[in-house]
C-alpha positions in Angstrom: 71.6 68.5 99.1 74.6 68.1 96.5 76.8 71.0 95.6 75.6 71.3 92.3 71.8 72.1 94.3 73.4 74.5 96.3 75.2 76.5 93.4 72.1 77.0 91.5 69.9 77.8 94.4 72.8 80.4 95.6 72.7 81.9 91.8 69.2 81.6 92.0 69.2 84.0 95.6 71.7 86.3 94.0 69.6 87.3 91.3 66.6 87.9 92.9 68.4 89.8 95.8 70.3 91.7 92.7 66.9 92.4 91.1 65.2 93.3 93.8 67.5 95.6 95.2 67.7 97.3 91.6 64.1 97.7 91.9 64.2 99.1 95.1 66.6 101.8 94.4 64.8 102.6 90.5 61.3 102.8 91.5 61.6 105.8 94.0 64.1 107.5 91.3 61.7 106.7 88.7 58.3 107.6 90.6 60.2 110.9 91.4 61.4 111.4 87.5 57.5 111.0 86.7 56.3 113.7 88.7 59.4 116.1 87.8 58.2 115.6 84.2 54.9 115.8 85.0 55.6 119.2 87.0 58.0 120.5 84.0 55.0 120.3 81.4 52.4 121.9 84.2 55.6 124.6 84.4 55.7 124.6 80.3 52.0 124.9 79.8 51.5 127.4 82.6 54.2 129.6 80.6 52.1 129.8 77.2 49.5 130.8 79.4 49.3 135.0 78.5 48.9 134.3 74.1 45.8 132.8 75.3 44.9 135.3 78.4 45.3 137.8 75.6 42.9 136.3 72.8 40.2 135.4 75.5 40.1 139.0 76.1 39.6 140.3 73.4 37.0 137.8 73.1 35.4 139.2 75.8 35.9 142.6 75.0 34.0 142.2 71.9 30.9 140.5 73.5 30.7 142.7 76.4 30.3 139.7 78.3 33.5 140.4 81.2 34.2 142.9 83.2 36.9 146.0 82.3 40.4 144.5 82.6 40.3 140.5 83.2 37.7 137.6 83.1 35.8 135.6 85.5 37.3 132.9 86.9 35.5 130.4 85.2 38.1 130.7 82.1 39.1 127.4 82.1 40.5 125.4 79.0 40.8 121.7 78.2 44.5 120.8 78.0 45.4 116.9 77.0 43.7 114.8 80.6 44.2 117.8 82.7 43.2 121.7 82.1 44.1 125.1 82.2 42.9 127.6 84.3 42.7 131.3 84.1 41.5 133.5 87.2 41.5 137.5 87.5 41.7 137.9 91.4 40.9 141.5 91.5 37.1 140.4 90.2 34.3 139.2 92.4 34.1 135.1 92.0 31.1 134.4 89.9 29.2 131.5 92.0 29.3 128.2 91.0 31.9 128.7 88.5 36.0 128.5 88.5 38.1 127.4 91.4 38.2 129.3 94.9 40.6 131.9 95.4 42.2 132.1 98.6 44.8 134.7 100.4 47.9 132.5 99.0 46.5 132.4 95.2 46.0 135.9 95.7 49.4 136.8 97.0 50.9 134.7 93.9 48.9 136.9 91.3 50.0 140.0 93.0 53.7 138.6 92.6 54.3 138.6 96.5 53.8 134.9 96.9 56.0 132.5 94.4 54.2 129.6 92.3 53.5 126.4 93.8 52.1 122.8 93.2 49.9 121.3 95.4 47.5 118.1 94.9 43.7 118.5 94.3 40.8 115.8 93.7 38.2 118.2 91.3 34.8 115.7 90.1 36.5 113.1 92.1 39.5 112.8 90.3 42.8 113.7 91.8 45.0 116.7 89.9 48.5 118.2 90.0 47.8 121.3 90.1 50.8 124.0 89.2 49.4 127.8 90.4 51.7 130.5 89.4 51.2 134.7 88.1 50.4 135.4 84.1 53.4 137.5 84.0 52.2 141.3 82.1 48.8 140.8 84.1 49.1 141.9 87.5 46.1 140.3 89.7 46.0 137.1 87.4 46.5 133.2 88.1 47.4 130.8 85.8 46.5 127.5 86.9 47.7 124.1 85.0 46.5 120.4 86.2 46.8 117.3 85.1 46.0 114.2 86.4 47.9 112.1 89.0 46.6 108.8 87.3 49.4 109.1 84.5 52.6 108.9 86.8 51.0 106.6 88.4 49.9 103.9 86.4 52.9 104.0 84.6 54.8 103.2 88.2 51.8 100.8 88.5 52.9 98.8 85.4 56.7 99.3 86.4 55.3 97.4 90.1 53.8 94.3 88.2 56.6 94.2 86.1 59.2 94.0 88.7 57.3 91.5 90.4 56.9 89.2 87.6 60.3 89.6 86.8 62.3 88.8 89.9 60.7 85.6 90.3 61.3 85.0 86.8 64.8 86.0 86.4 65.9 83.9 89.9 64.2 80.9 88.2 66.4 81.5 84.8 69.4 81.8 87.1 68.8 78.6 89.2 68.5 76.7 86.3 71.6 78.1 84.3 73.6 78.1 87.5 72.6 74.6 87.7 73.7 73.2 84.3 76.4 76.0 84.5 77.7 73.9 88.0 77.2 70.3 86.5 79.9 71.0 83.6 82.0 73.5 86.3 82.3 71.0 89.1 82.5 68.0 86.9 86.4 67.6 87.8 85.3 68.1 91.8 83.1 64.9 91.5 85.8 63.5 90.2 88.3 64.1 92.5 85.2 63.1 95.5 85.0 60.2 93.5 88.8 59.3 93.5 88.7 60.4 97.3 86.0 58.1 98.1 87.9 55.0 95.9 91.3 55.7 97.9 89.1 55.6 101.5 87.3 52.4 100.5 90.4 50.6 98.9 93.6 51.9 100.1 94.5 52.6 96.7 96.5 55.7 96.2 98.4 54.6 92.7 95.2 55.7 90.4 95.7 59.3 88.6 93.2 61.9 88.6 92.1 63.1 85.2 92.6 67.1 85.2 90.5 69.1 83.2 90.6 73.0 82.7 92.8 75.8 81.7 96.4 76.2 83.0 96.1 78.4 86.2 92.2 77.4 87.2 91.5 76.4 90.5 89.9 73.5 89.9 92.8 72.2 87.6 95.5 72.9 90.2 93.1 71.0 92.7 93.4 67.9 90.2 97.0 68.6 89.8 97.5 69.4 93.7 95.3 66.1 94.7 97.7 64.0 92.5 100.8 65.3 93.8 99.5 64.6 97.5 98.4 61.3 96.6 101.4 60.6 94.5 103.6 61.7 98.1 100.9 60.3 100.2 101.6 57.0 98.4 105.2 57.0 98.1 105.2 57.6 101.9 103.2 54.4 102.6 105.5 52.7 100.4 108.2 54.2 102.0 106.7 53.0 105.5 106.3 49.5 104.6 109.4 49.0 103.0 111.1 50.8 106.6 109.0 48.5 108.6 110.1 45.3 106.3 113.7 46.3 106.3 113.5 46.8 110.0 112.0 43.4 110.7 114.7 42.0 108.8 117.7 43.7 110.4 115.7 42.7 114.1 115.3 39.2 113.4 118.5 38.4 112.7 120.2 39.8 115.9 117.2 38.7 118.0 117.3 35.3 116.3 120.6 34.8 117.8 120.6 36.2 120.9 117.3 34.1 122.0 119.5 31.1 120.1 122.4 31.7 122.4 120.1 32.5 125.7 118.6 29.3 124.6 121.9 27.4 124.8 123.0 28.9 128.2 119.4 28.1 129.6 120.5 24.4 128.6 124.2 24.0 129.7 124.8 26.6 132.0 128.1 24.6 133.2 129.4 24.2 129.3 132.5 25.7 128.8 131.1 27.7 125.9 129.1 29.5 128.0 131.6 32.9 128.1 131.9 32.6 124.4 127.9 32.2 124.2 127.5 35.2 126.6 129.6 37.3 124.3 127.7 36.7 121.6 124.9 37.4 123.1 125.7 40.6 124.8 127.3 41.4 121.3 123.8 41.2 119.6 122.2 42.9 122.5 124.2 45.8 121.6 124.0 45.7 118.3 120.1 45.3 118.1 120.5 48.9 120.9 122.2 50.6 118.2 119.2 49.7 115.9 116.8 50.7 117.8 118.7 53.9 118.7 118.6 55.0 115.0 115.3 54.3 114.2 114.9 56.4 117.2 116.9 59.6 115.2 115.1 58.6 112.1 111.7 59.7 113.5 113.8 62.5 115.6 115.6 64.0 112.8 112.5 64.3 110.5 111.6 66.9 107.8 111.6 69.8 110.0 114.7 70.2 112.7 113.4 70.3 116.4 115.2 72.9 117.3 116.8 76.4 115.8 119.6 77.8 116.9 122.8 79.8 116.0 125.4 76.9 115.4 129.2 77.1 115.2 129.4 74.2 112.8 133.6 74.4 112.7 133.9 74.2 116.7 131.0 71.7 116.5 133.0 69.8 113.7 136.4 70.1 115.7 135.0 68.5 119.0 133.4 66.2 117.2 136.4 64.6 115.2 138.8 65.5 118.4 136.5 62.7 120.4 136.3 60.4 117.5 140.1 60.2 116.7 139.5 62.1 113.2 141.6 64.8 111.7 139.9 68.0 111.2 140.8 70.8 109.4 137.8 73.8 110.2 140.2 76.5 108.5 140.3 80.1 110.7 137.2 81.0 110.0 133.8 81.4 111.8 131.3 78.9 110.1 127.8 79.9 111.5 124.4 77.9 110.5 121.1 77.8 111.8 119.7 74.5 113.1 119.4 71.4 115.5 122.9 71.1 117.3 122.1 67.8 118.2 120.8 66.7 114.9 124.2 67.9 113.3 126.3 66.7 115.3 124.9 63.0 114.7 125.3 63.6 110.8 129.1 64.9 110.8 129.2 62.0 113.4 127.6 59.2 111.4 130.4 60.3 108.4 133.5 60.3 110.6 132.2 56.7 112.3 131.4 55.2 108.6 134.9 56.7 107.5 137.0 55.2 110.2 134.8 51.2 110.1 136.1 51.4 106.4 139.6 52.8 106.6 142.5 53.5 108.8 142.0 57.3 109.1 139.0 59.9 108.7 139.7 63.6 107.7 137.1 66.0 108.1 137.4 69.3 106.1 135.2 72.6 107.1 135.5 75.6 104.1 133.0 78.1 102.8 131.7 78.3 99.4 130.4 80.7 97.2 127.7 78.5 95.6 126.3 74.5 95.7 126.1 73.7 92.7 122.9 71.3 92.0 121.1 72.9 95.4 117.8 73.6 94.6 117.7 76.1 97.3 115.0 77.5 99.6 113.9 81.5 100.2 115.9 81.8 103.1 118.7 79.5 101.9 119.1 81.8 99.0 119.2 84.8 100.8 122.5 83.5 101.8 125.8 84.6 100.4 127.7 81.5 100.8 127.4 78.1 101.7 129.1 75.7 104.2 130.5 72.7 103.2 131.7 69.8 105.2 133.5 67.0 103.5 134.5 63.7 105.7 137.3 61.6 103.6 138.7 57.8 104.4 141.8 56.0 102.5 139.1 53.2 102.5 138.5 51.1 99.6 135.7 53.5 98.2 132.0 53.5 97.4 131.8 50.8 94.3 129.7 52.4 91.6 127.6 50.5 91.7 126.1 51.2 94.7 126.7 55.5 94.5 123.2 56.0 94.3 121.9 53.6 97.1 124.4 54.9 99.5 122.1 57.3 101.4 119.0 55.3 101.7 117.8 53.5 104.9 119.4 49.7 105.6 121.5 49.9 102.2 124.6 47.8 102.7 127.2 46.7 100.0 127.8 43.0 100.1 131.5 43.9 101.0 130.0 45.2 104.0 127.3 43.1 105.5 129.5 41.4 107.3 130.9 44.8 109.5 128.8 46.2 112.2 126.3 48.7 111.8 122.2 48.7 111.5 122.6 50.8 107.5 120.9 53.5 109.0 123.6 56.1 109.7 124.0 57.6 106.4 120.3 57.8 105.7 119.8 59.7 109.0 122.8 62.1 107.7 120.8 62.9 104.4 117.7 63.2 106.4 119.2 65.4 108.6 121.1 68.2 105.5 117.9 68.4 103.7 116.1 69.2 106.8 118.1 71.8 107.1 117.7 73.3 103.6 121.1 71.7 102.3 121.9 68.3 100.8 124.4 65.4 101.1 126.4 64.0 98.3 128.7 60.9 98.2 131.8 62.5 95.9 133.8 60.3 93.4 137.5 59.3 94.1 140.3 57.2 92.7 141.0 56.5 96.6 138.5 55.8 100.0 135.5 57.6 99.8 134.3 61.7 100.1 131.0 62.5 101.6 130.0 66.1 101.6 127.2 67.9 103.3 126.1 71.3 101.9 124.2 73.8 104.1 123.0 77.2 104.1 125.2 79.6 106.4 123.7 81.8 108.6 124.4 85.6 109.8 126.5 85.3 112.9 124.5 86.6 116.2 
């Protein structure tokens, strides 16, 4: 069963259950209105009750045909369906004619007892009968019936029309919620569609066609699902072009080494053979640096793998003190939140790229009042300050050229190729400042070269 199914038969069920439970509450509310209106005109004729006692007694006075004071109880007048009855209780009941009295009806006329209604079948047809006093005439009922039929076939209609009507109105539903669903969840097939395309194929380059308001869900799904996809596929391409660049900077170190290992196997006596074992142990090492920053390429990912309370000016200090780098950290406490590890191996991978391309490294720790071009996060920006740390060579410089490749993984000038290093380190650097919410920056100079990191600084423990 597709969605679309499902929606109408759901709007189908919430009709009917709406219906239905409308009808459940009205008809009692409406049965009971019925008989309040039905008791309010037995109340209503029961009240015009003594004009009439009066002119049937002066009826009977003039005929001499009832007693002194009152009439028999067999005064009884056709009202609408139902009737209206008058009885003198303080006669004797003429047989066969009127309704019974008993002690109640006769408590009621004296005025001891108050009216009532009560429910009674007379010639096999069931009454609601009102019994109150003829006010002015002590010892006199008034009685007022009508029949129970007329409340009740009108709920009667109201049941048949309730049941023709649920059914009715949860078909209409089904089938508007089902065309209603077919134009609604058009852009969802889509997007099923694409996904089913991109697990068949592989293909993740092919846009999704968004259609709907700005703000509907179902537009920010399209527009969500081609950002992800958009990411998803710049990842993969971003993984093939690691694992191509890597196989490239392997094979050539592996290439020689198995080349020189080769020769040694060969001529183990040839005086080359310390030469040959150099060069060997020299691409050995240099193919265990490699593999040691891919290693802290996966390590230092998006997220740092640990958070702490970091004195990035001591941690700066040591750092260059170990290396052989001037530092200047200033006399202030520099506190940020983060991965020790993680940034001490970007301040680390700036100071060693400094000092392979120039005589001399300076590293510079200062706060500063804003980073300009930071797009930073809600806890970044909750900061008052920033920390900046700025690592500067007397090098021959970044070439322009090559500014904006600087940071990304294996990028090597041609001027450098031929100097150590796997052209990882400043691309684990950047990885490492924007997983802390900051950002790394290589700074123009007329002399050497100025790379900055900008982080966040944190409230000191």
């Amino acid at each position: 069963m597709n969605l679309r199914t499902r929606v109408a038969i759901g709007g189908g069920v919430t009709v009917v259950a709406a219906v239905a439970l409308v009808g459940a509450i009205e008809y009692p509310a409406i049965g009971a209105g019925l008989r309040s209106n039905a008791d309010a005109d037995l109340v209503a004729t029961a009240a015009g009750a003594p004009s009439t006692y009066g002119k049937l007694l002066a009826v009977a006075n003039a005929k001499e045909r009832f007693g002194i004071g009152g009439v028999n109880t067999s005064s009884k007048i056709e009202v609408g369906k139902g009737f209206m009855e008058l009885v003198n209780t303080l006669l004797p009941v003429v047989a066969g004619k009127g309704t019974p009295v008993d002690e109640r009806d006769k408590s009621v006329a004296a005025g001891n007892t108050p009216a009532y209604f009560t429910d009674v079948r007379n010639q096999g047809v069931l009454y609601r009968l009102y019994t109150a006093e003829l006010p002015g005439h002590p010892g006199v009922l008034v009685r007022a019936a009508t029949p129970e039929s007329d409340p009740t076939g009108t709920l009667n209609r109201l049941t048949w029309l309730l049941v023709l009507l649920i059914p009715a109105a949860g078909l209409l539903a089904a089938v508007g919620a089902r065309l209603l669903a077919a134009r609604v969840l058009s852009p969802v097939a889509r997007l099923t569609a694409a996904a089913e395309h991109i697990a068949a194929t592989g293909d993740l380059s092919a846009p999704i066609a968004v259609a709907g308001r700005d703000g509907d869900e179902v537009a920010r799904l399209g527009v969500a699902f081609n950002a992800m996809t958009a990411a998803l596929d710049g990842s993969v391409g971003a993984q093939r072009r690691l694992v191509a660049d890597a196989s490239h900077e392997l094979r050539t170190p592996l290439t020689s080494l198995v080349t020189n290992l080769e020769l040694l196997a060969e001529r183990p006596d040839d005086p080359q053979a310390p030469a040959l074992i150099g060069e060997a142990l020299y691409q050995a090492l240099a193919l265990a640096e490699l593999t040691s920053d891919l290693v802290d390429l996966a390590r230092f990912g998006e997220v740092p793998a640990r958070s702490e309370v970091v004195r990035l000016d001591l941690l700066c200090a040591d750092l260059a003190a170990r290396r052989g780098a001037e530092v200047d950290a200033g006399n202030v406490a520099v506190v940020v939140r983060g991965d020790p590890a993680a940034l001490e191996r970007a301040v680390g991978n700036l100071v060693d790229n400094a000092l392979k391309f120039g005589t001399r490294a300076v590293v510079t720790v200062r706060m500063s009042a804003g980073a300009a071009g930071l797009a930073a996060s809600a806890a970044s920006a909750a900061s008052a300050a920033w920390v900046v740390v700025e690592v500067a060579d007397d090098g021959p410089g970044i070439p322009e050229a090559d500014v904006p490749y600087v940071f990304d993984r294996f990028h090597r000038s041609p001027d450098a190729r031929a100097l150590p290093g796997s052209g990882l380190g400043l691309a684990i650097a950047k990885q490492v400042a924007e997983a802390h919410g900051g950002r790394i920056e290589a700074v123009p100079r007329p002399v050497g070269a100025l790379l900055r990191i900008t982080l966040p600084v944190a409230a000191a423990p």
